[in-house]
Chimera marker file (.cmm) of the C-alpha trace (Angstrom):
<marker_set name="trace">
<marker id="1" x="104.883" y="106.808" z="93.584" r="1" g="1" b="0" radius="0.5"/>
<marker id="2" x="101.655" y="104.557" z="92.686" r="1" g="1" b="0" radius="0.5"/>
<marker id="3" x="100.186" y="104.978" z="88.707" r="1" g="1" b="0" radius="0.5"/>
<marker id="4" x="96.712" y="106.809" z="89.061" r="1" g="1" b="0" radius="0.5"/>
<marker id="5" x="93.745" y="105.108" z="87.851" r="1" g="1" b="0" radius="0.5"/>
<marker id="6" x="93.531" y="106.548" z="84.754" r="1" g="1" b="0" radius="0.5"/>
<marker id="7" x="97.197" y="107.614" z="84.300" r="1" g="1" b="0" radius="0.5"/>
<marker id="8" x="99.178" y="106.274" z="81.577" r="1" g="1" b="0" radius="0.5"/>
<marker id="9" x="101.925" y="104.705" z="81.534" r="1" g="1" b="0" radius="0.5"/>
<marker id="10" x="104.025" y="107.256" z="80.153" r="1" g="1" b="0" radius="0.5"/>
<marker id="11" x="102.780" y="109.646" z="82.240" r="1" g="1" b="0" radius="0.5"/>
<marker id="12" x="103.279" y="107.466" z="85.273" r="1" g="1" b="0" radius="0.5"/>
<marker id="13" x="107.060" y="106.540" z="83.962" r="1" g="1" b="0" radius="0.5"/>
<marker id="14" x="107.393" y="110.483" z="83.492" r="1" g="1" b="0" radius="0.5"/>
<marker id="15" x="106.239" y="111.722" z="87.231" r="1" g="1" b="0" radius="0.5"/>
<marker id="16" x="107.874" y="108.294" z="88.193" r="1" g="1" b="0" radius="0.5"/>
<marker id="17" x="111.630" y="110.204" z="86.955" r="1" g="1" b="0" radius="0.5"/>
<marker id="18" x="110.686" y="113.074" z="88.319" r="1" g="1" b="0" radius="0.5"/>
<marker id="19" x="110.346" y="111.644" z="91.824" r="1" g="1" b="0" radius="0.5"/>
<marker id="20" x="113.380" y="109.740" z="91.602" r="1" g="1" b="0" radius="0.5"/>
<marker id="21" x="115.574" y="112.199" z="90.758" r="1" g="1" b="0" radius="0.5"/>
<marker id="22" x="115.125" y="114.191" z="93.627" r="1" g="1" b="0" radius="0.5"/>
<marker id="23" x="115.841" y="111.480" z="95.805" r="1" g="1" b="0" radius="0.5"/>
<marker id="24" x="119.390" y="111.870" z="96.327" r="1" g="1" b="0" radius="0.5"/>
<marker id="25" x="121.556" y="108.628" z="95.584" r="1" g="1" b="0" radius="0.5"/>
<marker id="26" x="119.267" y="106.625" z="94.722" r="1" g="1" b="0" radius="0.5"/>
<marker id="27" x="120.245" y="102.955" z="94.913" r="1" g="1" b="0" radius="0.5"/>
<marker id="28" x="118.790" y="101.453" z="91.307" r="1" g="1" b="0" radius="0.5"/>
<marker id="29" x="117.511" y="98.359" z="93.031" r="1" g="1" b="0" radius="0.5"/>
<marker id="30" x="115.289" y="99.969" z="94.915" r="1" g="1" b="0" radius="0.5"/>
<marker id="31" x="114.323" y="102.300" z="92.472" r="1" g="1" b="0" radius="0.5"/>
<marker id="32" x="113.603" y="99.416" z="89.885" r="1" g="1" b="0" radius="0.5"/>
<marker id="33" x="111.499" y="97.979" z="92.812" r="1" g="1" b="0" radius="0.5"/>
<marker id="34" x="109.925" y="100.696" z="93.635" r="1" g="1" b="0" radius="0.5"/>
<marker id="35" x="108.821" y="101.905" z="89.713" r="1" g="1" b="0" radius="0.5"/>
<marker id="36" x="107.355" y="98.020" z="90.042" r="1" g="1" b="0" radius="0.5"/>
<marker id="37" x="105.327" y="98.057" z="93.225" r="1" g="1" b="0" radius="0.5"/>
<marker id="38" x="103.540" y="101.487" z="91.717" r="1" g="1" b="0" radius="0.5"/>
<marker id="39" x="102.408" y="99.894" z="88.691" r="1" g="1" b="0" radius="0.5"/>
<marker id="40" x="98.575" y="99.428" z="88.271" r="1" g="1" b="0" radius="0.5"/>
<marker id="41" x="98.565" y="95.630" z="89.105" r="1" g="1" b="0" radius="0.5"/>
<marker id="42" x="96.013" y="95.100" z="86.086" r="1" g="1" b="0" radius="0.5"/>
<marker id="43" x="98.036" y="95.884" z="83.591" r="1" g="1" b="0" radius="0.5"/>
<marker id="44" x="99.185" y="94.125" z="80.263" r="1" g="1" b="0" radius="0.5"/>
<marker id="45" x="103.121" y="95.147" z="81.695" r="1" g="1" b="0" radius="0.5"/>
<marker id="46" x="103.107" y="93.917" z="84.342" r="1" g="1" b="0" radius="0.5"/>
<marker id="47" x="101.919" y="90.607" z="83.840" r="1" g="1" b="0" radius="0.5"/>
<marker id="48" x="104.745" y="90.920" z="81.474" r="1" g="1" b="0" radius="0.5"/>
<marker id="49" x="106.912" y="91.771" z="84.369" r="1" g="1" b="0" radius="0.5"/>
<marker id="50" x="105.440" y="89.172" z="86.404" r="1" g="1" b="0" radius="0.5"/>
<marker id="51" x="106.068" y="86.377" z="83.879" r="1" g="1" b="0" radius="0.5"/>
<marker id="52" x="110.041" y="87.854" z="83.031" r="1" g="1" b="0" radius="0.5"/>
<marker id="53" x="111.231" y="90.220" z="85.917" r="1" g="1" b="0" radius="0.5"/>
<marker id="54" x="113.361" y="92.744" z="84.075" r="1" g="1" b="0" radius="0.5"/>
<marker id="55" x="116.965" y="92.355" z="85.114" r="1" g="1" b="0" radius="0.5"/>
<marker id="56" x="117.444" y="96.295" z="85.813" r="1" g="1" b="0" radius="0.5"/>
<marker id="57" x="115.983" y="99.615" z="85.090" r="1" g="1" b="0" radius="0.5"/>
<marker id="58" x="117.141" y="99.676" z="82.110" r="1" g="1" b="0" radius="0.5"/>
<marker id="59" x="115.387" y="96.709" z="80.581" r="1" g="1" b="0" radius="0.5"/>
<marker id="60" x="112.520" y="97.672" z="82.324" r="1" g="1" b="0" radius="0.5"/>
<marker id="61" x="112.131" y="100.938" z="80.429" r="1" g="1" b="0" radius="0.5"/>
<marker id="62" x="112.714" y="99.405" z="77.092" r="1" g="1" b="0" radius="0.5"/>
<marker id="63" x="110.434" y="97.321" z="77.792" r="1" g="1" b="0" radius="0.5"/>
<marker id="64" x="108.066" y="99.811" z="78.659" r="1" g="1" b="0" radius="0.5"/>
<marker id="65" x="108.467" y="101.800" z="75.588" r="1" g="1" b="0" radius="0.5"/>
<marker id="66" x="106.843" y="99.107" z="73.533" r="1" g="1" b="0" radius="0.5"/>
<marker id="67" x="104.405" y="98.818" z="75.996" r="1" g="1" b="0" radius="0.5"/>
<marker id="68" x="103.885" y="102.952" z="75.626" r="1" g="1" b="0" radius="0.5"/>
<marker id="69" x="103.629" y="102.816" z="72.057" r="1" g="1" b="0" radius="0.5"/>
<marker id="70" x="100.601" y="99.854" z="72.064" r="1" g="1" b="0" radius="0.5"/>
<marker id="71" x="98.967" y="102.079" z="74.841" r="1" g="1" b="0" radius="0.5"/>
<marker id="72" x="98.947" y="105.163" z="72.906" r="1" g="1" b="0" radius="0.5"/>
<marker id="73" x="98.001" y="103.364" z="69.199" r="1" g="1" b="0" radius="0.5"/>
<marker id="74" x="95.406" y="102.110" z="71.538" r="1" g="1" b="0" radius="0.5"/>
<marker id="75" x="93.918" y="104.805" z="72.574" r="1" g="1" b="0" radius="0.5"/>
<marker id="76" x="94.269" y="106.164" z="68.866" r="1" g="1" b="0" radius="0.5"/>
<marker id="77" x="92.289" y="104.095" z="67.412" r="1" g="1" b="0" radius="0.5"/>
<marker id="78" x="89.813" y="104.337" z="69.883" r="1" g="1" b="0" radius="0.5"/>
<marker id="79" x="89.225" y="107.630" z="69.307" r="1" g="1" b="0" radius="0.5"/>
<marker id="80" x="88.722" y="107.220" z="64.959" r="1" g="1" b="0" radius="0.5"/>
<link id1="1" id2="2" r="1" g="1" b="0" radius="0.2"/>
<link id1="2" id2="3" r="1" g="1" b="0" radius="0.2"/>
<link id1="3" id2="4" r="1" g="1" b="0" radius="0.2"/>
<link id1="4" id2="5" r="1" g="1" b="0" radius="0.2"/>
<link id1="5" id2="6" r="1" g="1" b="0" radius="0.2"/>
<link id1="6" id2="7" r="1" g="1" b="0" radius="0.2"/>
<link id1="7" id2="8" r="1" g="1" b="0" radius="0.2"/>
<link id1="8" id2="9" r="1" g="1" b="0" radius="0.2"/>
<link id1="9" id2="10" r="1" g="1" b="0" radius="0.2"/>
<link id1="10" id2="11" r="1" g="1" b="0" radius="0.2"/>
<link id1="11" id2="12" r="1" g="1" b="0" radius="0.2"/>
<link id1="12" id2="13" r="1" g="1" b="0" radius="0.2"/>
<link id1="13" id2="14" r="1" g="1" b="0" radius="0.2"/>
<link id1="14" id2="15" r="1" g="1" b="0" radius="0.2"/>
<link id1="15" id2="16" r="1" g="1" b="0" radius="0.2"/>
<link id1="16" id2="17" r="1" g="1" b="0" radius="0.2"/>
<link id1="17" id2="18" r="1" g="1" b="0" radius="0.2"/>
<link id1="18" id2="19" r="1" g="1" b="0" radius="0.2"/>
<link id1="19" id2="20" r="1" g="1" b="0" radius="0.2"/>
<link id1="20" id2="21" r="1" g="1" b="0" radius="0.2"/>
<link id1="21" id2="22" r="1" g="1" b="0" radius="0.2"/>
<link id1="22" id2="23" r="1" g="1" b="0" radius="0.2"/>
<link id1="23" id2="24" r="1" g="1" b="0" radius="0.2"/>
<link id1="24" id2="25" r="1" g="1" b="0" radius="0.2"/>
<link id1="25" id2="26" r="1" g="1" b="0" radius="0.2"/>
<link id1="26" id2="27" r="1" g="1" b="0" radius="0.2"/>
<link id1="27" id2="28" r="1" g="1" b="0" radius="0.2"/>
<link id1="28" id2="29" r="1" g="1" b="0" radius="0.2"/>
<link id1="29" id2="30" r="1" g="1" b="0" radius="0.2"/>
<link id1="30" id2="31" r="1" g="1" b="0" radius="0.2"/>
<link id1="31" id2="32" r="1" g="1" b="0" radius="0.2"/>
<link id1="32" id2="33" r="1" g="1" b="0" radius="0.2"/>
<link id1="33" id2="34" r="1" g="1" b="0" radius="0.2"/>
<link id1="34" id2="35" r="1" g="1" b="0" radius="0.2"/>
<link id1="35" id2="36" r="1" g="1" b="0" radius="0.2"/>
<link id1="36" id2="37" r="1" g="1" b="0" radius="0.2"/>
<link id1="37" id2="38" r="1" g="1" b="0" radius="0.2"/>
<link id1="38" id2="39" r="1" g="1" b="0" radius="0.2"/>
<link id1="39" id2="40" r="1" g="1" b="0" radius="0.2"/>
<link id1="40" id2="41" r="1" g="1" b="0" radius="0.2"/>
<link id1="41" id2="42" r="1" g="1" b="0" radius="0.2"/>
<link id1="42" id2="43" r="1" g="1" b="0" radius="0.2"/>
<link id1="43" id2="44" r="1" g="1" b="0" radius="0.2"/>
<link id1="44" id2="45" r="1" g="1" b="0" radius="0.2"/>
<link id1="45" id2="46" r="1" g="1" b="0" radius="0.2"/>
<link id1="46" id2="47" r="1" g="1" b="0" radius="0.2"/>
<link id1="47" id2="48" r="1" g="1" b="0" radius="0.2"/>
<link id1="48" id2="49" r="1" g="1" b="0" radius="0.2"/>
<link id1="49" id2="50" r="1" g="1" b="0" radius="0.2"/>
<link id1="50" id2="51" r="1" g="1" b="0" radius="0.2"/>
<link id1="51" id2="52" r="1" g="1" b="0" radius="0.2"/>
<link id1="52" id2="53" r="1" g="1" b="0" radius="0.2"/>
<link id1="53" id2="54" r="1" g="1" b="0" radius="0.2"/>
<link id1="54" id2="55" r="1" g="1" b="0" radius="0.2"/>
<link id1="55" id2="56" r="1" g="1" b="0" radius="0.2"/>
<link id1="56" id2="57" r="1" g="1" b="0" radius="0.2"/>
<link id1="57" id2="58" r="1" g="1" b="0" radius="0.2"/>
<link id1="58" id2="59" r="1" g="1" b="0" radius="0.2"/>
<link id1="59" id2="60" r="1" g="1" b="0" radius="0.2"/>
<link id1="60" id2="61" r="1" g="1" b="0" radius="0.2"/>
<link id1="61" id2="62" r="1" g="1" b="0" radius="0.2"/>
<link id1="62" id2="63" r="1" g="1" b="0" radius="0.2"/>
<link id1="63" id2="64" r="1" g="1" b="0" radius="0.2"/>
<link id1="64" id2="65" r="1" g="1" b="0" radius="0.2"/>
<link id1="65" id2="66" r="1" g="1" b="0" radius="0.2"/>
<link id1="66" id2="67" r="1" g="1" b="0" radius="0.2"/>
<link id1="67" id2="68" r="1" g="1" b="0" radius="0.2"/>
<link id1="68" id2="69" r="1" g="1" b="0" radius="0.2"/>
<link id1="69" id2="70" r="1" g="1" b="0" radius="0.2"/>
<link id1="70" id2="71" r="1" g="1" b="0" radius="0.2"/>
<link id1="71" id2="72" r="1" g="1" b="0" radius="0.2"/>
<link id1="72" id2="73" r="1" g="1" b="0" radius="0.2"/>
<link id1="73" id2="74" r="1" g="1" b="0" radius="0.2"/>
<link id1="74" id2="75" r="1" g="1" b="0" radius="0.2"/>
<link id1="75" id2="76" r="1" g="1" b="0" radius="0.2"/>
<link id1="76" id2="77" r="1" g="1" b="0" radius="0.2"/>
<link id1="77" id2="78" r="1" g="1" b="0" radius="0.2"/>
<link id1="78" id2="79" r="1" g="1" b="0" radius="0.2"/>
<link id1="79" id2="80" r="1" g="1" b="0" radius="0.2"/>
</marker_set>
């Protein structure tokens, strides 16, 4: 699953759960490496990832989340 050029980041984590839940068991290694290898490679997270690899999925979604929220206040204030 590969973020669309103009997808967000939520919506990419969203269709990114999606998938992986109907992939039945689903190792979380490779599910944390694939979530990584989809992300568009200019982003702001993941040169955050790149600098301080999260240590499992669950880091790397709380992690995210902050990144979510700056991407959406973003785009709100864009749009004032």
């Amino acid at each position: 699953v590969v973020q669309g050029k103009d997808e967000t980041l939520r919506d990419y984590l969203t269709r990114f759960n999606q998938e992986s839940l109907t992939v039945k068991d689903l190792e979380p290694s490779f599910a944390l490496a694939a979530l990584n290898n989809g992300l568009r490679s200019n982003s702001r997270f993941v040169f955050s990832l790149l600098k301080r690899p999260a240590k499992d999925m669950a880091e790397l979604l709380k992690r995210a989340e902050r990144y979510v929220n700056a991407e959406e206040e973003m785009l709100a204030r864009k749009q004032k």
